[in-house]
C-alpha positions as CSV (number, residue, x, y, z in Angstrom):
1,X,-85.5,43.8,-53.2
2,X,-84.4,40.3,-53.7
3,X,-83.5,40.6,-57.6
4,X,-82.6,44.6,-57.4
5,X,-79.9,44.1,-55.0
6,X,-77.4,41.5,-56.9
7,X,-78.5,43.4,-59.7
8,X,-77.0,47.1,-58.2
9,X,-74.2,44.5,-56.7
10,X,-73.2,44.0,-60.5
11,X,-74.3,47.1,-62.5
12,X,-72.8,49.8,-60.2
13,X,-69.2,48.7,-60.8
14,X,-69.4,48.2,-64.4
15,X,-70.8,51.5,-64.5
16,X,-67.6,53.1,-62.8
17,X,-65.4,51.1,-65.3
18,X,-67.0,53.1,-68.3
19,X,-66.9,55.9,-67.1
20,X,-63.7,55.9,-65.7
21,X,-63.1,54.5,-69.5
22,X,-65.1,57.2,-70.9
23,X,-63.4,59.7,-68.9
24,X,-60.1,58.8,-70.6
25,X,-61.4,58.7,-73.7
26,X,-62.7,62.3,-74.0
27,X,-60.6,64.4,-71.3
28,X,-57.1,62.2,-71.5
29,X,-55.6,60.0,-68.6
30,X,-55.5,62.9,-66.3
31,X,-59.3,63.3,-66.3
32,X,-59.7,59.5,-65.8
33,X,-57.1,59.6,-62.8
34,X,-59.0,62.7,-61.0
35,X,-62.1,60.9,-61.4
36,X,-60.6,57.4,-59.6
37,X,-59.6,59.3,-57.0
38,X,-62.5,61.1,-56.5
39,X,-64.2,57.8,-56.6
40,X,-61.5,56.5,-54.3
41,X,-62.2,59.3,-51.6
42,X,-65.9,58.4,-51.5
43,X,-65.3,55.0,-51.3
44,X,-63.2,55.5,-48.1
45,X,-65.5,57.9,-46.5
46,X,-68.4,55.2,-47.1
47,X,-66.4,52.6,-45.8
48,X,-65.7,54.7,-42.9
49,X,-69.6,55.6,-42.0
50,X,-70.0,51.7,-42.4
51,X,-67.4,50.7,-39.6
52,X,-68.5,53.6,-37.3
53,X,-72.3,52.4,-37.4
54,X,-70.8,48.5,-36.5
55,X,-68.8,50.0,-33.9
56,X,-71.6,51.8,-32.2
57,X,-74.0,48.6,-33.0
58,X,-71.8,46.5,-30.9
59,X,-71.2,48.9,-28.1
60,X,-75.2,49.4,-28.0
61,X,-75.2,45.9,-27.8
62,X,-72.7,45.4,-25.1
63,X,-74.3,47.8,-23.1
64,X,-77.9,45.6,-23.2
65,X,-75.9,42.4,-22.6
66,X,-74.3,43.7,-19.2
67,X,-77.5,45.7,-18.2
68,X,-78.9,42.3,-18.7
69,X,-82.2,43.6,-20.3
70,X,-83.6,42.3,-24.0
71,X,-81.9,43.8,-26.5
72,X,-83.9,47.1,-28.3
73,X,-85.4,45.7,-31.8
């Protein structure tokens, strides 16, 4: 995992840019603006898991610190 990860870090975006490129190319610039927004709306909903997880993380968290117990590994 130590080389995959900054390699999916720098592939992945690259990939989106050709084919949002490719998308204009074939099906015109309204094809290429549906498929950014598309790619807008999942990044928003991914951003949202990823702040709900954190939130509950830190409430778990609060919890164990004023029970006073070890926090659950």
């Amino acid at each position: 995992m130590r080389i995959a990860r900054p390699i999916l870090l720098v592939t992945t975006p690259i990939g989106v840019l050709f084919g949002l490129r490719e998308a204009h190319r074939l099906a015109g610039p309204r094809m290429a603006l549906l498929m950014a927004l598309m790619v807008a709306v999942v990044g928003a909903f991914l951003w949202m898991t990823v702040r709900r997880v954190r939130a509950e993380a830190a409430a778990g968290r609060a919890v164990t610190r004023d029970a006073g117990g070890d926090p659950p590994r």
